[in-house]
MIBAVO-481086 format. One record per residue (C-alpha): chain; x, y, z. Coordinates in nm, 3 decimals. Example, Ala and Ser with C-alpha at 12.3 -4.5 7.8 and 13.67 -1.06 7.14 Angstrom:
c / px / py / pz
A / 1.230 / -0.450 / 0.780;
A / 1.367 / -0.106 / 0.714;
END
This chain:
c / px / py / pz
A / 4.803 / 11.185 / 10.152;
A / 5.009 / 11.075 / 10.488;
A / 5.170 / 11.290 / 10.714;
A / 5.524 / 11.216 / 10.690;
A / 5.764 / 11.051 / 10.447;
A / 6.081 / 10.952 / 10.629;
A / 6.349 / 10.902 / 10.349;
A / 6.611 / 10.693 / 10.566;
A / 6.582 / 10.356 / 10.756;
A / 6.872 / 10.466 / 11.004;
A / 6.817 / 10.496 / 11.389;
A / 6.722 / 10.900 / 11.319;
A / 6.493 / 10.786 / 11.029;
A / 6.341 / 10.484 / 11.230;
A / 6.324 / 10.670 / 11.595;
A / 6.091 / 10.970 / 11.385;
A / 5.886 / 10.741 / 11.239;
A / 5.793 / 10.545 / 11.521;
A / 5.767 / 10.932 / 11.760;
A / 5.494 / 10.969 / 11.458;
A / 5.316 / 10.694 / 11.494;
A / 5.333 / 10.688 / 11.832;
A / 5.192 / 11.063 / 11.810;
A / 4.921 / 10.917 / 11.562;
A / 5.041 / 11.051 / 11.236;
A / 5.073 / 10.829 / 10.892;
A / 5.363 / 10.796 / 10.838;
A / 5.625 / 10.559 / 10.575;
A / 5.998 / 10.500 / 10.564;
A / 6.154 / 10.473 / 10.223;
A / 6.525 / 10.285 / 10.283;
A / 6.709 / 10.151 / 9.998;
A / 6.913 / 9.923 / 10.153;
A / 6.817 / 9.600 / 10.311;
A / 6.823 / 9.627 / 10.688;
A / 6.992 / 9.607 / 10.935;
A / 7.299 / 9.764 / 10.802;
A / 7.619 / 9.826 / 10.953;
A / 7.818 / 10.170 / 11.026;
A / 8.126 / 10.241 / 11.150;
A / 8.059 / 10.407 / 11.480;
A / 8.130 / 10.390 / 11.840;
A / 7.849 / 10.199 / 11.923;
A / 7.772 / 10.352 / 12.239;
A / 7.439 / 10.458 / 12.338;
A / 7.408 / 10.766 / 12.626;
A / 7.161 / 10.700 / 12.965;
A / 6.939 / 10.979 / 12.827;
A / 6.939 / 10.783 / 12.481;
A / 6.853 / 10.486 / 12.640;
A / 6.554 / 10.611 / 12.837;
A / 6.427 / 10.758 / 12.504;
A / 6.418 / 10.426 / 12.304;
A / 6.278 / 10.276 / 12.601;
A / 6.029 / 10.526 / 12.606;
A / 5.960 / 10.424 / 12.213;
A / 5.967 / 10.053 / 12.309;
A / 6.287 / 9.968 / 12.182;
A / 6.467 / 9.823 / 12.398;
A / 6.815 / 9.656 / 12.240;
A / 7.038 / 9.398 / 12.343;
A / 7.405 / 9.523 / 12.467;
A / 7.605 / 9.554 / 12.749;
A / 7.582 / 9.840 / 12.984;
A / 7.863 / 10.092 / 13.064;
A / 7.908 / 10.304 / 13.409;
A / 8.087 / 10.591 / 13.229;
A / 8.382 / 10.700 / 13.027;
A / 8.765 / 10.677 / 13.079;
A / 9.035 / 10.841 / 12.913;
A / 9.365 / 10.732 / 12.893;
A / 9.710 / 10.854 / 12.758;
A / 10.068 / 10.738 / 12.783;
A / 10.137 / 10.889 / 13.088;
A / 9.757 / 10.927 / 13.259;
A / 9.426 / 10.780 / 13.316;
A / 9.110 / 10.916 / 13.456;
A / 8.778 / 10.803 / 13.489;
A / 8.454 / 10.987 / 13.495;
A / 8.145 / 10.750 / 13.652;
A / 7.774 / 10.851 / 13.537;
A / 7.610 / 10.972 / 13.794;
A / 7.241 / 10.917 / 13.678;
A / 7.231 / 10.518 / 13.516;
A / 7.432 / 10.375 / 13.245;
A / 7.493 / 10.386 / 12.887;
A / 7.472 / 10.056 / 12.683;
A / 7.724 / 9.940 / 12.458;
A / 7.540 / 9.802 / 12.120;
A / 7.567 / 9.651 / 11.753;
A / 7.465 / 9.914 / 11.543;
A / 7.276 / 9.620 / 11.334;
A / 7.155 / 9.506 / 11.664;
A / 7.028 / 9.843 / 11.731;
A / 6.864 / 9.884 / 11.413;
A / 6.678 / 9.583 / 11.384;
A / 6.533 / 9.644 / 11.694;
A / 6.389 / 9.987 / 11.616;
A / 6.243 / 9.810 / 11.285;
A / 6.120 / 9.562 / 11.480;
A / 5.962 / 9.781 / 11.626;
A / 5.820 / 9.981 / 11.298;
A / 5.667 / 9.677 / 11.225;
A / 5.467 / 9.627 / 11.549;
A / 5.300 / 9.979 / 11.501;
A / 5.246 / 9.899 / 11.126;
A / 5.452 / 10.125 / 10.970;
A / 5.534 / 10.025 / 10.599;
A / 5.921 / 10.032 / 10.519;
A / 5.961 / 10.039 / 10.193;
A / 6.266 / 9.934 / 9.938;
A / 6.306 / 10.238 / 9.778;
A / 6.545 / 10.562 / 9.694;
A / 6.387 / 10.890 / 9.772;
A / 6.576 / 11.126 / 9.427;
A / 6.343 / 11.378 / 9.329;
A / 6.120 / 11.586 / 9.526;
A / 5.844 / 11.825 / 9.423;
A / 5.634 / 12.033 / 9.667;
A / 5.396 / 12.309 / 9.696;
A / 5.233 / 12.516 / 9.979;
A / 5.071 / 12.164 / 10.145;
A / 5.274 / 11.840 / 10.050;
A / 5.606 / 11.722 / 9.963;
A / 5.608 / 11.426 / 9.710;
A / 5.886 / 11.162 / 9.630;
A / 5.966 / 10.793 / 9.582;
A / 5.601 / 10.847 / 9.429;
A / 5.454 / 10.862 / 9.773;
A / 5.235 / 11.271 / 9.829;
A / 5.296 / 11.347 / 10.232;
A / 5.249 / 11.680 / 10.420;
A / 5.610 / 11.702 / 10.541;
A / 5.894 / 11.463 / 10.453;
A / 6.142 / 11.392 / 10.672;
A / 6.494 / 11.358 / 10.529;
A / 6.747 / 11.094 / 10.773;
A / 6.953 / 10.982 / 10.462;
A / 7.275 / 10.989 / 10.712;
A / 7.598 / 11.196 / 10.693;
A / 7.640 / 11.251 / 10.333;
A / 7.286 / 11.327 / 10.228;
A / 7.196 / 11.326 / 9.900;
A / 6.853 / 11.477 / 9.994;
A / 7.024 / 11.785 / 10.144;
A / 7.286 / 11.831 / 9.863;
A / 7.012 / 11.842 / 9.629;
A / 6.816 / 12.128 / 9.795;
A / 7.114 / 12.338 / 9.813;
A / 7.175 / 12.284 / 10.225;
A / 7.543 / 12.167 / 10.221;
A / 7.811 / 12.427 / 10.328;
A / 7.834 / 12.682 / 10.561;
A / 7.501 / 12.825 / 10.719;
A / 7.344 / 13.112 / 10.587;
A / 7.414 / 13.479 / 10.787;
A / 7.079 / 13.461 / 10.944;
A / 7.103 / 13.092 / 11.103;
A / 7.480 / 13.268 / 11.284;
A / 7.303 / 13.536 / 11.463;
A / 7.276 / 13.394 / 11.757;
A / 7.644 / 13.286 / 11.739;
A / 7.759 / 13.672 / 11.858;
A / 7.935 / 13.910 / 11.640;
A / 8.193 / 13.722 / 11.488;
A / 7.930 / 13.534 / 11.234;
A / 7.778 / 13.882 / 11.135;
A / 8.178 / 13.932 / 10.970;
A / 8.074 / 13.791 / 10.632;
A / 8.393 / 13.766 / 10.471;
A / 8.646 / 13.918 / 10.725;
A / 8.535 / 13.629 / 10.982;
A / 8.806 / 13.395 / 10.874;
A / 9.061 / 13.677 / 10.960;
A / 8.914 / 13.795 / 11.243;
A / 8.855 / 13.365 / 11.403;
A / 9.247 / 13.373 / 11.265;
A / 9.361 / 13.679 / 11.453;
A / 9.225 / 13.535 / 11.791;
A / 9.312 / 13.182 / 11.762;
A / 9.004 / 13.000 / 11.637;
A / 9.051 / 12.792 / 11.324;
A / 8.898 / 12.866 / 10.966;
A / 8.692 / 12.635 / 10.769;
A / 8.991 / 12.530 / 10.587;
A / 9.220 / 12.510 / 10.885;
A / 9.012 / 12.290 / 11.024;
A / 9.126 / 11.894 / 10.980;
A / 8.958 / 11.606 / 10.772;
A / 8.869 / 11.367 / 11.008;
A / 8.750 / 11.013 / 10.954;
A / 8.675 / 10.689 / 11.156;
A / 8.757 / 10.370 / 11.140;
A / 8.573 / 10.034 / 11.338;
A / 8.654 / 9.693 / 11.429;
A / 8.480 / 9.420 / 11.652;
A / 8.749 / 9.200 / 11.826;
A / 8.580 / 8.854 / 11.993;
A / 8.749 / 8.916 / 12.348;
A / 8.573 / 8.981 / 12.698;
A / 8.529 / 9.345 / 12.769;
A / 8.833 / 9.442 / 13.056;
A / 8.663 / 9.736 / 13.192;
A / 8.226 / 9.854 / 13.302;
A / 8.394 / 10.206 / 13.113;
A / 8.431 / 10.325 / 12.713;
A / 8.811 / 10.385 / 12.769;
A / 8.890 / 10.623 / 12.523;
A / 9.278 / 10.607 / 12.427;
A / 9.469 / 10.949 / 12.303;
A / 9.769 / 10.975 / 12.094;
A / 9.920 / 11.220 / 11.834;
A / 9.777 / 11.020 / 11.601;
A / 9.343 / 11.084 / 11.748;
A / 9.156 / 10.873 / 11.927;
A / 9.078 / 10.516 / 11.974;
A / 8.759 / 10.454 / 12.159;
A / 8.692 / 10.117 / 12.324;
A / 8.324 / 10.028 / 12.393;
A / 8.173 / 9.667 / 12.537;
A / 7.870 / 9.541 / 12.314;
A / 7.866 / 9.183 / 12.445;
A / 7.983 / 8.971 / 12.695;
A / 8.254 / 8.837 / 12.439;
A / 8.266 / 9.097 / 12.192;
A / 8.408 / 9.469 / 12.196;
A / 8.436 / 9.749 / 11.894;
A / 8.696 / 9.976 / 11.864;
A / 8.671 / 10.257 / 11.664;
A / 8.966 / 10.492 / 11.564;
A / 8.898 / 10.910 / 11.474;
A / 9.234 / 11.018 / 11.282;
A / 9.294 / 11.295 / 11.025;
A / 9.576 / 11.106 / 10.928;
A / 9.586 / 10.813 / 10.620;
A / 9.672 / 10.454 / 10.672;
A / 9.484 / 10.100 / 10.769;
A / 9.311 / 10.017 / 11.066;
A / 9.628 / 9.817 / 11.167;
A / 9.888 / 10.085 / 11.116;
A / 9.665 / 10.352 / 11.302;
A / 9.633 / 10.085 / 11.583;
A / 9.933 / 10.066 / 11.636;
A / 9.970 / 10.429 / 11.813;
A / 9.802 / 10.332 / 12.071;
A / 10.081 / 10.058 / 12.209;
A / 9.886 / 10.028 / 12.537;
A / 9.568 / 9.933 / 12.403;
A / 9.724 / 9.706 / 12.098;
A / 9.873 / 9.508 / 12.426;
A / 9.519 / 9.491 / 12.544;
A / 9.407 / 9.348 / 12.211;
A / 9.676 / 9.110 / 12.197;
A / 9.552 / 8.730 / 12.133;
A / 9.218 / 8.903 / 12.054;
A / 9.048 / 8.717 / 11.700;
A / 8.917 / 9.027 / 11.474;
A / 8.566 / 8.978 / 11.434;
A / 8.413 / 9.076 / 11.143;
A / 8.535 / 9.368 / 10.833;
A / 8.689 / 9.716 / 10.918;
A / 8.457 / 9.963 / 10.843;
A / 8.491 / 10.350 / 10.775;
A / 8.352 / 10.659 / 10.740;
A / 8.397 / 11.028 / 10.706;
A / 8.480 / 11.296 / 10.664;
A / 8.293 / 11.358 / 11.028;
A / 8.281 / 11.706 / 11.006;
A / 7.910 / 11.814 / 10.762;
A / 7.807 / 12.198 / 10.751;
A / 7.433 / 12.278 / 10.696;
A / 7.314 / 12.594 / 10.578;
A / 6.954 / 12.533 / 10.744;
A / 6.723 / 12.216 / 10.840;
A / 6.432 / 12.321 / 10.651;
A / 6.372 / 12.376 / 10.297;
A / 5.969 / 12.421 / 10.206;
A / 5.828 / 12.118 / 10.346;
A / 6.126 / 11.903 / 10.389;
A / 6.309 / 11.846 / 10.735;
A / 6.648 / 11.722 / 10.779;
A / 6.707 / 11.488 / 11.079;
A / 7.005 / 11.269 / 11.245;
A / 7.319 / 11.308 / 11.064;
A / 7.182 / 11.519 / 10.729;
A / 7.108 / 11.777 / 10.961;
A / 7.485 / 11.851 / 11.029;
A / 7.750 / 11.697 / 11.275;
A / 8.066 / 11.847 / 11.407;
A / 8.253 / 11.510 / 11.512;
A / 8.211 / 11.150 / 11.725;
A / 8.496 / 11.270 / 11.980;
A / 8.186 / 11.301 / 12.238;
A / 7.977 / 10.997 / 12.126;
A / 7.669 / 11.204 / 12.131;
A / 7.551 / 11.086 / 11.792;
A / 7.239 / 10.945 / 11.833;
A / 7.129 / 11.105 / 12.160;
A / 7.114 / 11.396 / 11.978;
A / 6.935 / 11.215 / 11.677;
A / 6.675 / 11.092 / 11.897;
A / 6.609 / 11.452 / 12.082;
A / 6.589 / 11.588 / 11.728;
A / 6.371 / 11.359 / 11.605;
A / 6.156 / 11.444 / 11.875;
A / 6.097 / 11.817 / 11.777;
A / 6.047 / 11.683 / 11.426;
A / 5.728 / 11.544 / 11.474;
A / 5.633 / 11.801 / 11.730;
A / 5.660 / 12.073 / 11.456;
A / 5.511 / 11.792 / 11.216;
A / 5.233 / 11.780 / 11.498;
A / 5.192 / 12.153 / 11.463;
A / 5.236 / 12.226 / 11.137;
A / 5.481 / 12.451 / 11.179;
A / 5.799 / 12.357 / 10.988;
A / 5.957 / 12.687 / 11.026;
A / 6.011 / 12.592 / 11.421;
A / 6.197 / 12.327 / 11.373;
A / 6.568 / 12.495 / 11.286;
A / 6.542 / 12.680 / 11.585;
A / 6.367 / 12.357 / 11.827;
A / 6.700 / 12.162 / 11.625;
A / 6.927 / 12.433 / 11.764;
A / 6.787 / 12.460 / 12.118;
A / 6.793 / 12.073 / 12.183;
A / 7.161 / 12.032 / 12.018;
A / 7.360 / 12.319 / 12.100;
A / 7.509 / 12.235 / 12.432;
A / 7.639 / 11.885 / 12.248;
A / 7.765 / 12.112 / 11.966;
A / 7.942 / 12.347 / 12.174;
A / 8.108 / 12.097 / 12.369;
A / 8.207 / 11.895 / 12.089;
A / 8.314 / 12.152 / 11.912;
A / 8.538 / 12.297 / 12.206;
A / 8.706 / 12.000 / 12.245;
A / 8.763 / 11.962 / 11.869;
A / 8.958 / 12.318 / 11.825;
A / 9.120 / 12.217 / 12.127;
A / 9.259 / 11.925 / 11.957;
A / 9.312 / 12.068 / 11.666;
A / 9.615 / 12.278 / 11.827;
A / 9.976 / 12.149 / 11.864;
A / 9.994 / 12.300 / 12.202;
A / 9.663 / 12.205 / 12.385;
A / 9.549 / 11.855 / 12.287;
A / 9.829 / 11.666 / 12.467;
A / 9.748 / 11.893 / 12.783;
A / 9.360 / 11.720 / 12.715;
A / 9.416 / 11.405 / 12.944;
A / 9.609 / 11.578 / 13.195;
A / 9.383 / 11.859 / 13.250;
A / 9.103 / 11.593 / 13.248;
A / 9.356 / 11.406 / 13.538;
A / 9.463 / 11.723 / 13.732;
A / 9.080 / 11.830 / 13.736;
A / 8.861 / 11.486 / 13.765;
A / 8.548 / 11.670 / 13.886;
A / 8.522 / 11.900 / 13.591;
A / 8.604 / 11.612 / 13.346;
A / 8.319 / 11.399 / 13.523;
A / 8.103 / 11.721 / 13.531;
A / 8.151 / 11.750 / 13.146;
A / 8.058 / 11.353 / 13.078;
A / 7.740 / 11.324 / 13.307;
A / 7.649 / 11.728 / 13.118;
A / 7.698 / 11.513 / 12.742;
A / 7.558 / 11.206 / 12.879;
END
C-alpha cells in the first residue's frame, strides 16, 4: 500500500506529489489525459509561487513581471512588487516542467481515470491502486468531489467562523439581501476566455484592462508571445468580447493570433468541505471564488503543502481547517473585489479608487502577491 494517490496531473496534482516525495512518502499520479495540457488561464505565476516551485525544483521557462497595472478608459495605475517578480508562463510549459520533474524523483504517472473509490478506517482505493490517503486535484469541475457529495454550499459547521450571518440557515439570503451582499443566485456566472497573440510584450506589468463588459488581463510569457485572457458574465466570442476593450484591441492591432481560444468556467465552485474519509481535495476541486486576483495556483501550491503535512501526520481531519488558514486572506480579497464588481454602482469607481489611492492598491497587490 503507498501513501498517497494523487488523482490529477495538473500543477495542484503534480506540486503534491512531488511535496510527497520530497517528504519521503510513496506516492502515484493517476491523469487521464496526455500531458502537458492546456487551460485557459492567466498564465501568471505570483513571487511567492515562484519561490515555492523553486523550492520543489521546478523551475519553468517565462518571462518575468514587476507587478500589476490596471487600466480603464479614463485611468491607469500601476502597483510595482515590492519583494521580486512574478513570471509570466505557458501553462503547458509549466506543466511539463513539474512532470519533468515527477519523473526525476521517480514518481509513476499513470494513464488512467480515477471513478470509483472505496475506503475504510486505513486506505482509500481507486484506479485499482490501495493508498492511505488519496489526494483528489481533478481541477475545477471535479468529478471526484461531485461524487462524494462535496459540491454546493458548505455545510453550517465549516461557516462558523464566518460570524453570525452563516449561523442564519435559511433567513441568510434575506438577511446578506437586506444589507447589500449578494445571494447565491444573485451572484453572476462568470467564465474566461484565452488567447496567445505572437507580438513582443509592451509593458514589465500584467495590465489588466476594465470595462462594463469584465476584465481582460494581459500577461508576457515570452519574449514574442503574450496571452490574454478575458473574465465576462456576458455571452459572445473571444473577438466580440475583445472588442470592449478598444484601447487594448489597438494594442493588439497587426498582432498574428497564436494558437486556439480556449475557455472555461463557470469560475465560481462551492465546496461543502475538503475532506471526506480518507480523501483530500486540492487545487481547484477544493473550491475557487474567481481569477480576478490571479492567485490560482499560489494558493494551489500553499495548499498542497498542508496536504502532505496532514498526509505526514496522519491527520486528515486538519486539513479543512490548515486549507482555510493558508487561503482565506486570497478568498477574502477576491471575494471583496468580486461583490464589488458585481454592483452597478461600485465597479466603475474600481480603477479610480485604485488611481485616487495608489498606495492602498499597491498595498493590496504585494498582500495577494
Amino acid at each position: 500500500m503507498i501513501d498517497l494517490l494523487v488523482a490529477g496531473g495538473g500543477p495542484a496534482g503534480a506540486a503534491t506529489a512531488i511535496r510527497a516525495a520530497l517528504a519521503g512518502l510513496e506516492v502515484i499520479v493517476v491523469e487521464p489525459r496526455e500531458v502537458p495540457q492546456d487551460k485557459a488561464c492567466g498564465e501568471g505565476i505570483a513571487g511567492s509561487a515562484v519561490d515555492y516551485l523553486q523550492r520543489l525544483g521546478v523551475s519553468p521557462a517565462g518571462r518575468p513581471f514587476h507587478g500589476i497595472r490596471y487600466l480603464d478608459a479614463g485611468h491607469c495605475v500601476d502597483a510595482r512588487f515590492r519583494v521580486g517578480p512574478g513570471l509570466g508562463v505557458r501553462r503547458t510549459t509549466l506543466q511539463e516542467s513539474l512532470h519533468n520533474r515527477l519523473a526525476s524523483l521517480g514518481v509513476p504517472v499513470l494513464r488512467d481515470r480515477v471513478s470509483v473509490i472505496t475506503q475504510d478506517l486505513t486506505s482509500v482505493t481507486a484506479a485499482g491502486i490501495t493508498a492511505r490517503y488519496l489526494a483528489a486535484a481533478d481541477g475545477l469541475h471535479s468529478p471526484i468531489r461531485r461524487s462524494l457529495g462535496l459540491t454546493g454550499q458548505p455545510h453550517l459547521g465549516a461557516l462558523r467562523s464566518l460570524g453570525p450571518l452563516a449561523r442564519l440557515g435559511p433567513a441568510a439570503g434575506e438577511a446578506r439581501s437586506r444589507i447589500g451582499l449578494p445571494t447565491p443566485a444573485a451572484v453572476e456566472v462568470r467564465r474566461g476566455l484565452r488567447r496567445h497573440y505572437s507580438v513582443a510584450p509592451w509593458s514589465e506589468l500584467v495590465e489588466v484592462y476594465w470595462s462594463p463588459l469584465g476584465e481582460a488581463y494581459v500577461t508576457p510569457v515570452a519574449d514574442d508571445l503574450v496571452g490574454v485572457a478575458v473574465l465576462t458574465s456576458e455571452r459572445g466570442s473571444f473577438d466580440s468580447h475583445l472588442a470592449a476593450f478598444p484601447a487594448l484591441q489597438r494594442r493588439l492591432a497587426g498582432a498574428v493570433p497564436a494558437g486556439t481560444v480556449l475557455g472555461a468556467g463557470p469560475l465560481r465552485q462551492r465546496v461543502r468541505g475538503r475532506v471526506a474519509g480518507r480523501v483530500l481535495l486540492v487545487g481547484d476541486a477544493a473550491g475557487y471564488v474567481d481569477a480576478l486576483t490571479g492567485e490560482g495556483i499560489a494558493v494551489a501550491l500553499r495548499t498542497s503543502a498542508e496536504l502532505v503535512r496532514c498526509v505526514e501526520r496522519d491527520d486528515p481531519a486538519a486539513y479543512e481547517a490548515a486549507w482555510r488558514r493558508v487561503s482565506w486572506e486570497c478568498r477574502f480579497l477576491t471575494g471583496s473585489l468580486l461583490w464589488a464588481r458585481n454592483r452597478s454602482l461600485l465597479a466603475p469607481r474600481i480603477v479610480p479608487a485604485a488611481a485616487a489611492l495608489p498606495g492602498v492598491f499597491a498595498a493590496i497587490v504585494n498582500r495577494l502577491g
